[in-house]
C-alpha positions as CSV (number, residue, x, y, z in Angstrom):
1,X,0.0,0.0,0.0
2,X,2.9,2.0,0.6
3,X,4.3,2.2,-2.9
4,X,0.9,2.8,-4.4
5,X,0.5,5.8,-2.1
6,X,4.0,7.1,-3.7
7,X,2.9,5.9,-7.1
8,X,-0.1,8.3,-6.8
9,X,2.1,10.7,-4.8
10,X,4.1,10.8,-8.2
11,X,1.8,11.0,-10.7
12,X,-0.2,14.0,-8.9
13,X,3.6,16.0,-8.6
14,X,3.6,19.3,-9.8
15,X,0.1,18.7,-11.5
16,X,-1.1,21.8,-8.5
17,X,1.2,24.8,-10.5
18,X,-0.5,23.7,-13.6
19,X,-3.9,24.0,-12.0
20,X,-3.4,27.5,-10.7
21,X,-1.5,28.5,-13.7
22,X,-5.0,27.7,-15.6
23,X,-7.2,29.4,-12.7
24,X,-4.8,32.5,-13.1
25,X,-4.5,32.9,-16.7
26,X,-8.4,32.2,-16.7
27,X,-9.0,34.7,-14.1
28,X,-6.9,37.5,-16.2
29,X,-9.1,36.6,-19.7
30,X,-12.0,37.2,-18.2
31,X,-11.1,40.0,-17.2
32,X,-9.6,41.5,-20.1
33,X,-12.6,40.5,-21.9
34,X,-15.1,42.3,-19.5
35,X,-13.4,45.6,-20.0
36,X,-15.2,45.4,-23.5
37,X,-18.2,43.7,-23.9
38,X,-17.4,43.8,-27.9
39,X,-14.4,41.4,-28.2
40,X,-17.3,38.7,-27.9
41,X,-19.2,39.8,-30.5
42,X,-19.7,38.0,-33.9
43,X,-19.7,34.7,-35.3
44,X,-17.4,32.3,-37.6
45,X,-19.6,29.7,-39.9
46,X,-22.4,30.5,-37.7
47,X,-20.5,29.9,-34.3
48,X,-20.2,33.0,-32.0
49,X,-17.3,34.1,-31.0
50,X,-18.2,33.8,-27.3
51,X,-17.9,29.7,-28.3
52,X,-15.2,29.9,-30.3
53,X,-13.6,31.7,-27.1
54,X,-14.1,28.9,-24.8
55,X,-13.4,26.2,-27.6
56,X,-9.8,28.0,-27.9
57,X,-9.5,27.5,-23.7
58,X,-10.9,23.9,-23.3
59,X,-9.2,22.0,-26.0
60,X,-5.4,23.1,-24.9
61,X,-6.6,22.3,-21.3
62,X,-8.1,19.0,-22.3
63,X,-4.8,18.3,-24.0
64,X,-2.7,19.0,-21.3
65,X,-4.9,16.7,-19.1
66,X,-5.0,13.5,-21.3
67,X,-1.2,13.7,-22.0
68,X,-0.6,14.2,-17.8
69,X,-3.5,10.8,-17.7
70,X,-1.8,8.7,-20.3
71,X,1.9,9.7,-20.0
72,X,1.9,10.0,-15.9
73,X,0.0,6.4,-15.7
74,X,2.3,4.5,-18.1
75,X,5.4,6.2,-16.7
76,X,4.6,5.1,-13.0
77,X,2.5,2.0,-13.7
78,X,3.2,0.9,-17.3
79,X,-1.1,0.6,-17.2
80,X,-1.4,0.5,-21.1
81,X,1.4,-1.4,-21.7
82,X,0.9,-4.0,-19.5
83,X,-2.8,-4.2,-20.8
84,X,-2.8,-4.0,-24.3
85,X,1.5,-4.8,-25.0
86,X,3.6,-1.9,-26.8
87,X,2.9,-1.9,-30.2
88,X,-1.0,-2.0,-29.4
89,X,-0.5,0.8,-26.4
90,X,1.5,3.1,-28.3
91,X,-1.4,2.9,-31.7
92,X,-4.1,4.0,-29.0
93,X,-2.1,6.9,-27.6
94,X,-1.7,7.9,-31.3
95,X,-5.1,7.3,-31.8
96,X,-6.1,9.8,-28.8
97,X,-3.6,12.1,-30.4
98,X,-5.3,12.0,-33.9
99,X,-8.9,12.7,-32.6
100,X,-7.2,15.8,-30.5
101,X,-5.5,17.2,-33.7
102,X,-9.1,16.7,-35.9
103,X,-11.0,18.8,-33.1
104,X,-8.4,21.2,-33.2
């Protein structure tokens, strides 16, 4: 129990600077953006801007957070190697990586 405690202890590390890096650079956005209620206005193909906004946030945060998941899990407990085998492991990581880069 003691080594999956460290295990866990090691795959959380450092992961608390990126969170409030997020919460701060969030925090100064917004308020940029409510000194002028304009910067929100319009649309791209029919999307507003104010989803095109949020779009631009969530899908470099949801990239961080599936590369800290996949890489932080195989590094400490080799989980998608030991489940699926290398070749198989790696082609579902690229996989992940290939759906990212098409919502991008």
């Amino acid at each position: 129990m003691v080594k999956e405690n460290q295990i866990l202890r090691e795959i959380f590390r450092y992961q608390i600077w990126h969170l409030l890096s997020v919460a701060i650079l969030l925090i100064l956005v917004l308020t940029f953006i409510a000194q002028d209620d304009a910067l929100l206005n319009g649309s791209l193909w029919g999307i507003g801007t104010e989803t095109w906004f949020w779009l631009s946030i969530a899908i470099p945060i949801f990239h961080q957070v599936y590369v800290w998941i996949v890489w932080r899990l195989e590094l400490y407990r080799g989980t998608f190697t030991s489940r699926f085998g290398l070749q198989k492991a790696f082609n579902l990581y690229r996989a992940g990586f290939y759906y990212y880069s098409c919502i991008q």
